[in-house]
C-alpha positions in Angstrom: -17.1 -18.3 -17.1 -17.3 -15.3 -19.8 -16.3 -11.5 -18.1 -19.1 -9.2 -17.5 -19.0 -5.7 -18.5 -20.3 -3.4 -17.1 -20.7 0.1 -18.8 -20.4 3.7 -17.7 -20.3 2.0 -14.4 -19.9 4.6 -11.7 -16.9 4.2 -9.3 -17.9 6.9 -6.6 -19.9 4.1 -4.4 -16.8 1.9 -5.3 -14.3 3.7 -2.9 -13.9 5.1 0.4 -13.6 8.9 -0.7 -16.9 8.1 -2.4 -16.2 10.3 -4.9 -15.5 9.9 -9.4 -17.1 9.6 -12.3 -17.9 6.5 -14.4 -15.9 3.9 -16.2 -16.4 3.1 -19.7 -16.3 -0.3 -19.3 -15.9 -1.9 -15.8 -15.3 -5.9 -15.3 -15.0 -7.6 -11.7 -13.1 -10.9 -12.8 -13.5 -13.8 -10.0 -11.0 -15.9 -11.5 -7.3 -16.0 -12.8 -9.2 -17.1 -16.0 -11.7 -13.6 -16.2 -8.3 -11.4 -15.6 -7.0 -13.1 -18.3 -10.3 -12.2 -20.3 -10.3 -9.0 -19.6 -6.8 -8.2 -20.3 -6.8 -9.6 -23.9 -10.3 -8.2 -24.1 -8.9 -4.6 -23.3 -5.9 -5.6 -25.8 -8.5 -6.5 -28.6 -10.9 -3.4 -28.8 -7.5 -1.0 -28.0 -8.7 -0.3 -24.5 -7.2 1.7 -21.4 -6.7 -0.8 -18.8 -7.1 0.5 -15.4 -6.9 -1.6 -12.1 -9.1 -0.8 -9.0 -9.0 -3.3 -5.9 -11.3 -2.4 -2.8 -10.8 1.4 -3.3 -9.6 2.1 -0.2 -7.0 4.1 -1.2 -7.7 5.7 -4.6 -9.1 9.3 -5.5 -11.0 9.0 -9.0 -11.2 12.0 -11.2 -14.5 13.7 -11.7 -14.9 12.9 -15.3 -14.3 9.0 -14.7 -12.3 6.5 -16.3 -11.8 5.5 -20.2 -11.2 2.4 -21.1 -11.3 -0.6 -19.2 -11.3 -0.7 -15.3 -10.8 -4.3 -13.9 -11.3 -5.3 -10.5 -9.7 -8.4 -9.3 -11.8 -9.9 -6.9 -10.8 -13.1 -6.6 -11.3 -14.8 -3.0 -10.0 -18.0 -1.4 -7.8 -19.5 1.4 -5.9 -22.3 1.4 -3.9 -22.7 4.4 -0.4 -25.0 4.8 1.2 -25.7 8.0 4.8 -26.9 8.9 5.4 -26.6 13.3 4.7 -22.9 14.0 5.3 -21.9 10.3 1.8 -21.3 8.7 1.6 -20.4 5.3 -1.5 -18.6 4.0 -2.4 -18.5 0.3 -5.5 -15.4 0.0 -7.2 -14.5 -3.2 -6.8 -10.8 -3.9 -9.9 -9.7 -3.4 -11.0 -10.8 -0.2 -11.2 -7.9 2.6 -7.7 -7.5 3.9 -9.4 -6.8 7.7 -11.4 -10.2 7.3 -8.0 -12.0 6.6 -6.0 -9.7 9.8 -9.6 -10.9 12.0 -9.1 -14.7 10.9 -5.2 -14.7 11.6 -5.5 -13.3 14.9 -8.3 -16.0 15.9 -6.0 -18.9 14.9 -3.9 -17.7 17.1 -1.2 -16.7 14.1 1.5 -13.7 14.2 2.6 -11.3 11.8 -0.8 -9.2 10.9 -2.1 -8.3 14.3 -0.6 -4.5 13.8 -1.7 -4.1 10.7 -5.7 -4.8 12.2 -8.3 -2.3 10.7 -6.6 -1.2 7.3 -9.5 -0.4 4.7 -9.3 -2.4 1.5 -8.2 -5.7 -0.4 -5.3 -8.3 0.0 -4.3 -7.7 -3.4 -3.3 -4.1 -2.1 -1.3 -5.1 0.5 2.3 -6.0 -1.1 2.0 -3.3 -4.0 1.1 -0.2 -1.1 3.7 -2.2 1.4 1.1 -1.2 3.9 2.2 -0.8 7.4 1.1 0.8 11.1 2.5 0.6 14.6 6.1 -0.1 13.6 4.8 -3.4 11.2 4.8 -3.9 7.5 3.3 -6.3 5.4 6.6 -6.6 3.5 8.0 -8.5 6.7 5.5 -11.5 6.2 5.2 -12.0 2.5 6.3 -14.7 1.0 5.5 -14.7 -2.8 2.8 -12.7 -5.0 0.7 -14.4 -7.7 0.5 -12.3 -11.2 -0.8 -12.4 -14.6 1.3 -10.2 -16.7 -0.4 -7.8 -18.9 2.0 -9.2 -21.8 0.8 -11.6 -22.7 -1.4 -12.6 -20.3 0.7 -15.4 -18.2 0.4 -16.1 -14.8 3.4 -16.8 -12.6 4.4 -16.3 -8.4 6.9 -13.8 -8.0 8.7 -14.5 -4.4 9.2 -11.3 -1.9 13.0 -11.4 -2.6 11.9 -9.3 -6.0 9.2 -7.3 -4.7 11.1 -4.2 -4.0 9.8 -3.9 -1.2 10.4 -0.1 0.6 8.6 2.3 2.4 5.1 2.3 1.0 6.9 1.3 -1.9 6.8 -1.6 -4.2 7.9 -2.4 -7.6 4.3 -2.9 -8.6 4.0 0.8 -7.6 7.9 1.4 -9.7 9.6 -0.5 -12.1 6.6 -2.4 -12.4 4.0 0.0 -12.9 1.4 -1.5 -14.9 3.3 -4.6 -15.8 1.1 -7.0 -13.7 -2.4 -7.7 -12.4 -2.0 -9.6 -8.8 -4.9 -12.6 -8.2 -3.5 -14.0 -5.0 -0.6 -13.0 -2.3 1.0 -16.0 -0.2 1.7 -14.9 3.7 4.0 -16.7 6.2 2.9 -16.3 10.0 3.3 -18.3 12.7 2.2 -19.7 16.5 3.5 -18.1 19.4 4.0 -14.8 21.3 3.8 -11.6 19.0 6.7 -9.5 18.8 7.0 -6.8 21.1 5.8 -3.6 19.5 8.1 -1.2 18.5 5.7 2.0 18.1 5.4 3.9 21.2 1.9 4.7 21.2 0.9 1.3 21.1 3.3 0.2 23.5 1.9 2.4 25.9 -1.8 0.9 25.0 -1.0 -2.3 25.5 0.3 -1.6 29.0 2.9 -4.6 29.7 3.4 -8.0 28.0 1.9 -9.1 25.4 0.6 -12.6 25.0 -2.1 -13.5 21.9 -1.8 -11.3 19.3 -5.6 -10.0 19.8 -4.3 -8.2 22.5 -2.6 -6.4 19.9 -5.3 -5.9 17.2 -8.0 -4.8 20.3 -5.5 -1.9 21.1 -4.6 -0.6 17.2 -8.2 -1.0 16.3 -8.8 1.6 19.4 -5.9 3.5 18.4 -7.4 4.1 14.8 -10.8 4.5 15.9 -9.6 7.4 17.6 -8.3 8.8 14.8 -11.4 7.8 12.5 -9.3 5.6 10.6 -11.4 2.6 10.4 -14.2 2.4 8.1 -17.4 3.0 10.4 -20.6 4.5 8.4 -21.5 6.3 11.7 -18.5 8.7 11.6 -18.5 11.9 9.3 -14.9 11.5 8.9 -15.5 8.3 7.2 -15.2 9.0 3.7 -11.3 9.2 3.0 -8.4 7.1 2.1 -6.7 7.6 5.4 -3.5 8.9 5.5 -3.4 11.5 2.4 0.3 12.3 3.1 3.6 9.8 3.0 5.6 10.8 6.3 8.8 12.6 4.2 12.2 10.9 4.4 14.7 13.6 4.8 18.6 12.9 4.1 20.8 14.4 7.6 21.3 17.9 5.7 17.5 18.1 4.9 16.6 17.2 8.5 19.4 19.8 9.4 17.8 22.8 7.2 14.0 21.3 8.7 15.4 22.4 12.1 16.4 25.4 11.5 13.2 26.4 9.6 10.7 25.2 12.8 13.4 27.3 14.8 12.6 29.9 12.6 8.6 29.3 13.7 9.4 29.9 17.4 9.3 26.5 17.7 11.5 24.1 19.8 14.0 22.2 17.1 14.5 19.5 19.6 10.8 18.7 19.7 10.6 17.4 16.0 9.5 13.7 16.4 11.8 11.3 14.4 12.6 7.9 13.2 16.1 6.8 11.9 15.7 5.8 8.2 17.9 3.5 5.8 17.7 6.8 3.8 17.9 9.2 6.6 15.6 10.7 9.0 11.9 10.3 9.0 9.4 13.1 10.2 5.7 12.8 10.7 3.8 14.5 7.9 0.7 14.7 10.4 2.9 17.0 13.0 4.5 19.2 10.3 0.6 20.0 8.9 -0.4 21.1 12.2 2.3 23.2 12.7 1.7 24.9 9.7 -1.5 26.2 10.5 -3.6 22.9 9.0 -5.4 21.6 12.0 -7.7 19.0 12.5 -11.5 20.0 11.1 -9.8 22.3 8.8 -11.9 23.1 5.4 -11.4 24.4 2.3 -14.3 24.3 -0.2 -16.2 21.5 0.1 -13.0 18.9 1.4 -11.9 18.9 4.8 -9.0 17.7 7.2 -10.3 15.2 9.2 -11.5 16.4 12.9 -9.7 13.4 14.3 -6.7 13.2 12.1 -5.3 16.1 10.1 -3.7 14.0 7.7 -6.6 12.1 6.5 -8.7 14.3 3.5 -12.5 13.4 4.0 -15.3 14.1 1.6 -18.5 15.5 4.1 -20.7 14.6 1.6 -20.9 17.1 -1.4 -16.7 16.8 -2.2 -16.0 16.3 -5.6 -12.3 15.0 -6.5 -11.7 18.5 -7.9 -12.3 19.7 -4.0 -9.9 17.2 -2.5 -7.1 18.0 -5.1 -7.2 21.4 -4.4 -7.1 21.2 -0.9 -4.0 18.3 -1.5 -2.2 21.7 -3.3 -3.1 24.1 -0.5 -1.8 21.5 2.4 1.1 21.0 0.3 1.6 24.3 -0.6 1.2 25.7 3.6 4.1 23.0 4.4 6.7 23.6 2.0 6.3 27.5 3.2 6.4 26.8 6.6 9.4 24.1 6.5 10.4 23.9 2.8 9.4 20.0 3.1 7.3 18.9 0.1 4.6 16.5 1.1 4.1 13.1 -1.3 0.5 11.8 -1.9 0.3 8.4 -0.8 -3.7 7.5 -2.8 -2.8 6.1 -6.3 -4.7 8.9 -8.8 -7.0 7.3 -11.3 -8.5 8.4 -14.3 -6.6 11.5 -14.5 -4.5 12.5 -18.0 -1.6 13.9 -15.7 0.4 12.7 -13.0 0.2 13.5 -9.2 2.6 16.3 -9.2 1.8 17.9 -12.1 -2.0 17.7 -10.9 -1.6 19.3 -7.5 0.9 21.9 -9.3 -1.7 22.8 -11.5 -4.4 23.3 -8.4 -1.8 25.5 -6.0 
């Protein structure tokens, strides 16, 4: 089946922060064969090439995209079983919740945690998603790509992913080396694990024995803090969490304690995680304590009155809006603790990269 193009397509309705301009040309393949297409049609006519999955965690620039934005939304599930091994083969564009909601009713382990995450499967080994103390990088077994150059498609298995917090080498080494059609999960039967994050621990109350026990309590958990995609809420339009929790080496953590002593706060009540790297902080508490609390506005983008770390569009936002108030949150927190905060949505359509952008807006 030939590619559609679309053209001067706009890409606002296509993610969560509802906010960008058009693409040039915009083609939603729903085969390995249309990605092909599209990439040697982008090739051919000397086109940009730009990939957008479910949009869930992407902030578009005002003036849109040149070029060629592809979406792959290929779908599918083929299922193998071996015992209590169960290995899941998902297109990369079906709804990564749908595939967490189907898991969980057969009974399978592995994706309960990660219940109520916006966006596509494709997404989910290149973002290493994670919540509640579980990664996807703990359950994936290979990743299905067509290479830009020259337009091949091969499996790549997890052992060379990279794989790191919120990190991938799609999202490194790899940057715009691949296009991924379909990711291959191994799960299985049985008891989930216990949790290891505190706050759901303390949800789920006592043993744990299906693993929609699990989901029902993180899908409460991120209602709470408007991070599941609900049309009712007025926090819904972000990308969730705006910030990557920082990973501070022992002297960094050292020289954070002695700034929030400086605040009048208690040094001793800094929450942290031990980190292959060092110490791990939550960006979230280090916002608040800098004076950017939930509800917060600036312009016409605002911190989320559930969840300080999500940037919501109200309605009016442009992209413009949310990057300056990215520089000011930034800005407040590196003044406050000399901590500089890392955006976690991948930037899109604009001609300079992240830093240099919210540089440019402080």
């Amino acid at each position: 089946m030939a590619i559609r193009i679309d053209h001067d397509r706009l890409l606002a309705p296509l993610t969560t922060l509802q906010v960008g301009g058009p693409a040039h040309q915009l083609v939603r393949a729903q085969t390995e064969s249309q990605v092909v297409e599209a990439i040697w049609h982008a090739q051919r006519e000397g086109l940009e090439l730009t990939i957008l999955g479910g949009g869930s965690n992407s902030l578009v620039a005002d003036q849109g995209v040149p070029g060629l934005v592809l979406q792959p939304a290929l779908l599918g599930r083929e299922v193998t079983q071996s015992g209590d091994l169960v290995v899941v083969e998902v297109g990369a564009g079906v709804v990564w919740d749908d595939l967490v909601a189907w898991s969980v009713a057969e009974g399978l382990c592995g994706l309960e945690a990660l219940s109520g995450i916006p966006g596509w499967v494709g997404a989910a080994p290149m973002q290493n998603i994670g919540a509640y103390g579980q990664e996807v990088a703990s359950v994936v077994d290979a990743v299905q790509v067509v290479s830009r150059q020259p337009g091949a498609c091969k499996w790549l298995p997890a052992e060379q992913l990279g794989f790191a917090y919120r990190m991938s080498s799609f999202k490194g080494v790899w940057r715009d080396r691949f296009v991924i059609t379909a990711v291959r999960f191994r799960l299985r039967r049985g008891r989930p694990a216990e949790p290891k994050y505190a706050e759901l621990a303390k949800a789920l109350g006592g043993q744990v024995d299906h693993p929609e026990q699990v989901r029902q309590a993180v899908l409460e958990l991120r209602r709470g803090k408007s991070m599941v995609i609900d049309d009712q809420d007025p926090n819904h339009r972000s990308a969730g969490s705006f910030f990557l929790n920082p990973i501070l080496s022992l002297t960094e953590f050292e020289m954070l304690r002695a700034r929030v002593t400086q605040a009048s706060l208690d040094s001793n009540s800094i929450p942290n995680w031990p980190d292959a790297k060092g110490v791990k902080v939550p960006a979230a508490w280090l916002m608040e304590r800098a004076g950017l609390t939930k509800g917060f506005r600036l312009g016409a983008a605002e911190l989320s009155t559930k969840h300080c770390l999500a940037l919501i569009n109200p309605g009016s936002a442009r992209a413009c809006d949310l990057l300056a108030l990215a520089a000011f949150a930034r800005r407040q927190v590196v003044e406050v603790f000399g901590v500089r905060l890392v955006p976690e949505p991948v930037f899109v359509g604009f001609s300079q990269g992240v830093d240099a952008l919210l540089r440019a807006s402080e």
